[in-house]
Every structure is written in structure tokens, then in C-alpha cells.
C-alpha positions as a Markdown table, in Angstrom:
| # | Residue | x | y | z |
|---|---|---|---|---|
| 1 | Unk | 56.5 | -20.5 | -112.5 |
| 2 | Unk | 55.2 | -23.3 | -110.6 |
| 3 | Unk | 54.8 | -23.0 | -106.7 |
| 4 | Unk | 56.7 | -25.5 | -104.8 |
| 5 | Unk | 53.2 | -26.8 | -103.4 |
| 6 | Unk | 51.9 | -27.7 | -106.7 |
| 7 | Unk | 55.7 | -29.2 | -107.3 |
| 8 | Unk | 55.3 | -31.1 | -104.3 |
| 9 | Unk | 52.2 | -32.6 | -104.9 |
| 10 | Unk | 52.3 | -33.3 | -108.5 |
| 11 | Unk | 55.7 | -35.6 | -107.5 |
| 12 | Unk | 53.6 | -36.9 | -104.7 |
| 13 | Unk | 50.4 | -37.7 | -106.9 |
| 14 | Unk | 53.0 | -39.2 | -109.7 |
| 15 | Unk | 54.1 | -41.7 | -107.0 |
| 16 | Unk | 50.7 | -42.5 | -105.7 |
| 17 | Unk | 49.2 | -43.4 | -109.3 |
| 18 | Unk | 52.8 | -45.1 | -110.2 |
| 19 | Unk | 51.7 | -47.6 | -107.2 |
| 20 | Unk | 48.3 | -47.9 | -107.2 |
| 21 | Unk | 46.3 | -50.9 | -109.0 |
| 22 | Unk | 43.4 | -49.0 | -109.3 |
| 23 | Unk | 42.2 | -45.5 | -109.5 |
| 24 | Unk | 38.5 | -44.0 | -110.1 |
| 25 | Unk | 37.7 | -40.6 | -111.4 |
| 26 | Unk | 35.3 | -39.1 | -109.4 |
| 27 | Unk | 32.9 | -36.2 | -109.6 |
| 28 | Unk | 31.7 | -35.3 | -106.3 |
| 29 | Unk | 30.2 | -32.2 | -106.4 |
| 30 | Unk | 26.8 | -31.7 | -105.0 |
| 31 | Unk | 28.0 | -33.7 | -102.1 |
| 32 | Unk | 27.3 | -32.3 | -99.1 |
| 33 | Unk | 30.0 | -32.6 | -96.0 |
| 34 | Unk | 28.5 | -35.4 | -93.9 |
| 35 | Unk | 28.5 | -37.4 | -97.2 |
| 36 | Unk | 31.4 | -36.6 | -98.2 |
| 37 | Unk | 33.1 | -37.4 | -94.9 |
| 38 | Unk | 31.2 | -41.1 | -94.4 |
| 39 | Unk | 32.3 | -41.6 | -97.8 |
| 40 | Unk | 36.2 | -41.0 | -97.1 |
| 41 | Unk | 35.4 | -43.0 | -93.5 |
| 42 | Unk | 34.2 | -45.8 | -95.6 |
| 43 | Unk | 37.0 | -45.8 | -97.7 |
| 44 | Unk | 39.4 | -45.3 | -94.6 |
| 45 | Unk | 37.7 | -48.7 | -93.9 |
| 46 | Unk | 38.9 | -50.4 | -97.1 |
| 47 | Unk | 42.5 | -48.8 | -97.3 |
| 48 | Unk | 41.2 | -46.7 | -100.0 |
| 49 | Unk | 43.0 | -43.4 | -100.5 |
| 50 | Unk | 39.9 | -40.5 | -101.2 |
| 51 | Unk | 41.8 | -37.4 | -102.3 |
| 52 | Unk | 40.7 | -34.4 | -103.8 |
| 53 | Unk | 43.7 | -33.1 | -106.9 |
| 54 | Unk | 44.0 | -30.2 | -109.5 |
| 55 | Unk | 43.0 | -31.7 | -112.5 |
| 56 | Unk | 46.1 | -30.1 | -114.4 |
| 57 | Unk | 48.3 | -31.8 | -111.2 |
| 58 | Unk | 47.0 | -35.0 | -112.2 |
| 59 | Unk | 47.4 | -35.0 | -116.0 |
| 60 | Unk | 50.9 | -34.5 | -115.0 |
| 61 | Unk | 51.2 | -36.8 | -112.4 |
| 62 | Unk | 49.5 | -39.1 | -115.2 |
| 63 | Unk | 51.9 | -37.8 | -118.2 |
| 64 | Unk | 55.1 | -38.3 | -115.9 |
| 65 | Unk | 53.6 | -42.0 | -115.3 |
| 66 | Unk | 53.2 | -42.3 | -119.2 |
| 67 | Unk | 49.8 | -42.9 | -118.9 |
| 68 | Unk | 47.4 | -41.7 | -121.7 |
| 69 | Unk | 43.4 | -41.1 | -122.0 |
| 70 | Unk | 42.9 | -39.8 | -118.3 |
| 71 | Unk | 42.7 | -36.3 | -119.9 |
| 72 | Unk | 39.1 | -36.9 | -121.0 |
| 73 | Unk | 38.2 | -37.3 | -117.0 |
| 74 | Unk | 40.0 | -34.1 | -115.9 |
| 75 | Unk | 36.7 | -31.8 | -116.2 |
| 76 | Unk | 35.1 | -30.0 | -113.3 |
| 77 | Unk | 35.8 | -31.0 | -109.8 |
| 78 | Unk | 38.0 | -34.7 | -109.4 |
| 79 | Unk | 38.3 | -36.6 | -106.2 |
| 80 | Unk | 40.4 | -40.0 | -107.2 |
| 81 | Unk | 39.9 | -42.7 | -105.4 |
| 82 | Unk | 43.2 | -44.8 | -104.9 |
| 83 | Unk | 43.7 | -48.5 | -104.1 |
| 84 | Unk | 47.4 | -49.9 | -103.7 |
| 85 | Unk | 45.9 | -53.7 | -102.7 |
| 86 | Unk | 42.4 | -54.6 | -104.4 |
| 87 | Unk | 41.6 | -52.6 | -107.5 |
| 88 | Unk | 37.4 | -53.9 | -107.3 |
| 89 | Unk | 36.9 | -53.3 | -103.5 |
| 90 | Unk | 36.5 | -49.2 | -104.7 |
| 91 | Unk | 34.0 | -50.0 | -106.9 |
| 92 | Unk | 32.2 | -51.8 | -104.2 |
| 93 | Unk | 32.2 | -49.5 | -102.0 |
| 94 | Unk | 31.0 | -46.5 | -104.2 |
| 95 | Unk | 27.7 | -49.3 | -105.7 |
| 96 | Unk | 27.0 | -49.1 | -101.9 |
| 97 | Unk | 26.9 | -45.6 | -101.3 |
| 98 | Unk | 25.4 | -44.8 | -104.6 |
| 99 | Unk | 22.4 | -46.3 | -103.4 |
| 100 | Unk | 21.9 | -44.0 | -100.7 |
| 101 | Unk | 23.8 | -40.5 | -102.6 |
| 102 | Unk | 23.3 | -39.5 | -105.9 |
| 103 | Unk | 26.8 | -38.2 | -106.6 |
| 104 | Unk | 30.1 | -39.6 | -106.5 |
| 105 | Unk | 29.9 | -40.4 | -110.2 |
| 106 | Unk | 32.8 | -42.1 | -111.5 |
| 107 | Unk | 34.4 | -40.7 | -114.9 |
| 108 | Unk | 36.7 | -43.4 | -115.3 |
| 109 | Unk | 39.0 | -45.7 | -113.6 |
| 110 | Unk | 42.6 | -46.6 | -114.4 |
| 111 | Unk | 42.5 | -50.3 | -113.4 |
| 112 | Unk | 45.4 | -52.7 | -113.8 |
| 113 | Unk | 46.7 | -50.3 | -115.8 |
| 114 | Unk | 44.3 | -49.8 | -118.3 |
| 115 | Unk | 42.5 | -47.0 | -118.6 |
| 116 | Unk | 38.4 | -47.8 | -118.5 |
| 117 | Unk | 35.1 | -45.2 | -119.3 |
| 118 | Unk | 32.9 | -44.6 | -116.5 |
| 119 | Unk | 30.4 | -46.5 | -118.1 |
| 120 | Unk | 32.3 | -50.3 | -117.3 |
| 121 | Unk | 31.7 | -48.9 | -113.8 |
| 122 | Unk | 28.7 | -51.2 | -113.1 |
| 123 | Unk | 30.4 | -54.0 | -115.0 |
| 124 | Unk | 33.5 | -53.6 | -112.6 |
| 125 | Unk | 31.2 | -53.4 | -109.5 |
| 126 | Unk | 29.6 | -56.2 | -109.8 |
| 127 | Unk | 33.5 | -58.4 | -110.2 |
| 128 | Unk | 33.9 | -61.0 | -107.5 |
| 129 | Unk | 36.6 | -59.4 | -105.0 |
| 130 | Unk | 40.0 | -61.7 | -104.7 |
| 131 | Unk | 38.4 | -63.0 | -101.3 |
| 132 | Unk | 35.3 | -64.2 | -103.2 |
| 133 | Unk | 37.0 | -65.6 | -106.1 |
| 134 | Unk | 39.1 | -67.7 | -104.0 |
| 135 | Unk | 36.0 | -69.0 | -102.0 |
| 136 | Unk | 34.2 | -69.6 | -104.8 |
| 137 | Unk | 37.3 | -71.5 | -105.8 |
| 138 | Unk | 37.9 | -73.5 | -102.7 |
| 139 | Unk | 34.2 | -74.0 | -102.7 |
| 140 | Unk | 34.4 | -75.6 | -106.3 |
| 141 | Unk | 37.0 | -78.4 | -105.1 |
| 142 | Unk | 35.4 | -79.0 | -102.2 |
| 143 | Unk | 31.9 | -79.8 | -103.6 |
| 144 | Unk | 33.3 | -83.2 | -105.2 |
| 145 | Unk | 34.7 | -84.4 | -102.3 |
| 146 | Unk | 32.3 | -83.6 | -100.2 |
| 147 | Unk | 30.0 | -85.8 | -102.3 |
| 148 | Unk | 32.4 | -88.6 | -102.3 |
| 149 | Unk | 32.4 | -88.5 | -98.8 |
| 150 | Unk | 28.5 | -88.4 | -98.7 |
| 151 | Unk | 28.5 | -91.1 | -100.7 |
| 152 | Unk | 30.4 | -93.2 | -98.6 |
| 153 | Unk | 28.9 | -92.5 | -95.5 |
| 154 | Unk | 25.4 | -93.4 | -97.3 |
| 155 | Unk | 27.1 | -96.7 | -98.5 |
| 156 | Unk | 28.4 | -97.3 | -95.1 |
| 157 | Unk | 24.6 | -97.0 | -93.2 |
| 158 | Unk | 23.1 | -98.9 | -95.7 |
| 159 | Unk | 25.4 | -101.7 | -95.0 |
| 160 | Unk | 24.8 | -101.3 | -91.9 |
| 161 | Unk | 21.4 | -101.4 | -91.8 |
| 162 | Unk | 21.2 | -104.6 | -94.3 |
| 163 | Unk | 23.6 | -106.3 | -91.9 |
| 164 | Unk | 21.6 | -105.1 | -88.8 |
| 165 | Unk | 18.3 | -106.8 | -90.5 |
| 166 | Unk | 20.4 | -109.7 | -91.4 |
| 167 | Unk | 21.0 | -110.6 | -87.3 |
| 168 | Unk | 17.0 | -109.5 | -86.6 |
| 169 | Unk | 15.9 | -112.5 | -88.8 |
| 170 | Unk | 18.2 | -114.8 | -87.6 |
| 171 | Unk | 17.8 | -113.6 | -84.3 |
């Protein structure tokens, strides 16, 4: 018989991965504390959800969300880390503190609702954020007219200075 804490938190884990664009599969042990907690701070940062589930909560929060081939990340310890708003900016952020930490490794991700090996981690990581995609984009239109406008300005000062030797010689 299931205890009503377990209930509890498999409805609420079924409703946090029912909403959530993205969701890595971590495995954090070996972290110690002070990682651990300036991980979740940086996270906190993002409006990243760090959580730490039973892995046989979350294959049911996953199987009551229809969703197939998490099962194969469910071994050992499992901290998931859950985005609502940018499913990249996760990634990002555990590139970063890999750097520094040897462990969180990520075991897979459910992102946009497909369900990705650990190993397209890197690949993931290193996608442009929806802030830097629509920079890059603005930048891209504005590069031609910023030519154009270049250009005319350069037209405009040469006729300028054409006209301005014109009145020196007659001058």
C-alpha cells in the first residue's frame, strides 16, 4: 500500500513533468553540499526547478504523463532538473558548472517532448538560447541596412567634398 507521501508527490511530480519543456536526468552523487547547494542557487537563478525524486516516483509520474524511455535514466541517485520557460538555459548552466565539478552528469533529458540520451547533452549545450537566436536574428536584418545607410552617408561626403573642391578652384 502506497503512503499518502509518495501519493502526493508522484501527483505532484506528474504535474511538474506534464508542464515542463525540459527536464534533465541527473546523477549527482559524489557532490558534496556546498556544490550541491550553488548548484540549486544557480538554478534558482534561471527559474530552474533542482529536485531530488524516487526513481520509481518518477517512472510513474512519467507513465501517468504517457511518456516512454525515461526508464533507462532511473538508475542510482536522480536529481531532475526542470524548466517550465527555456528548455537550453539548463543545459547552460550545468556546461558551466561542469567545468568547475566533476558530477552532475546528465543521463538524459526529456526536451520538447522528446526523450534525448545523455550523450546529445553537449550538442544541446552548445544551442543558442531564445534570447540569442533572436539577436542573432535582429542582428541579420540589421546588417543590410546598416550598409545601405553607410553607403549613403559615404555617397553624401564624397559629394561633398567634390563640391567643396569645386568652390576652392573657383574661389
Amino acid at each position: 500500500m502506497p503512503s499518502k507521501n509518495n501519493i502526493t508527490q508522484v501527483e505532484v511530480l506528474t504535474e511538474k513533468i506534464g508542464k515542463a519543456k525540459a527536464i534533465y536526468f541527473t546523477d549527482f552523487l559524489g557532490l558534496d553540499v556546498s556544490s550541491i547547494t550553488e548548484l540549486r542557487s544557480q538554478f534558482f537563478q534561471a527559474s530552474i526547478e533542482y529536485t531530488v525524486a524516487k526513481n520509481t516516483l518518477i517512472k510513474l509520474a512519467a507513465q501517468n504523463n504517457q511518456l516512454e524511455g525515461v526508464e533507462e535514466f532511473l538508475s542510482g541517485p536522480t536529481a531532475l532538473a526542470i524548466s517550465y520557460n527555456e528548455s537550453i538555459i539548463p543545459a547552460k548552466i550545468l556546461k558551466v558548472f561542469e567545468k568547475t565539478h566533476e558530477k552532475p552528469t546528465v543521463k538524459g533529458m526529456l526536451f520538447e517532448g522528446e526523450v534525448l540520451q545523455g550523450d546529445e547533452f553537449n550538442r544541446i549545450a552548445t544551442l543558442p538560447s531564445r534570447e540569442e537566436s533572436l539577436a542573432q536574428l535582429v542582428a541579420m536584418f540589421i546588417s543590410p541596412l546598416t550598409m545601405f545607410v553607410n553607403t549613403l552617408n559615404a555617397s553624401m561626403s564624397e559629394l561633398v567634398g567634390v563640391l567643396r573642391s569645386l568652390k576652392e578652384k573657383k574661389s
